[in-house]
Steps between C-alpha positions, in 0.01 A plus 500: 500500500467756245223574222571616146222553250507630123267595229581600153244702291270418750337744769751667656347583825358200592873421611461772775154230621704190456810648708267558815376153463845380508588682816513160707746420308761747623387818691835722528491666158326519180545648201321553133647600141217626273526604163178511327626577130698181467226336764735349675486440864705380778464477874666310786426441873773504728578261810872583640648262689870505400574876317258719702642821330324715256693419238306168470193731394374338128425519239833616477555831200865517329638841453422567189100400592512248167485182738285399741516164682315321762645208639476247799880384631530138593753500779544300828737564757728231466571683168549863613734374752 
């Protein structure tokens, strides 16, 4: 089960604290967008069970580096197949 956490115009790196904590949560990948002028924060702690790829890594950048989202997917298998 994966962990997502937020802060806006709060303390950016206490995200980076709260991420480690969440660990139990989902230890194959983790990943943190900071951006301390807008103090917004995002972070997200990965367990991979179904997509084990990289391309699961969050929080997840477009192109153009004006989005950033972090997200939990609520699949089962019966679904996917």
């Amino acid at each position: 089960m994966c962990g997502i956490i937020g802060t806006y115009r709060g303390n950016t790196e206490i995200i980076k604290d709260v991420i480690s904590l969440l660990r139990h949560r989902g230890p194959d990948d983790n990943g943190v967008f900071l951006d301390s002028s807008s103090g917004i924060a995002l972070g997200h702690q990965r367990l991979s069970i179904i997509d084990t790829s990289p391309l699961g890594h969050q929080p997840m950048i477009s192109n153009d580096g004006q989005v950033v989202i972090v997200f939990k997917p609520q699949r089962s298998i019966k679904e996917i197949n």
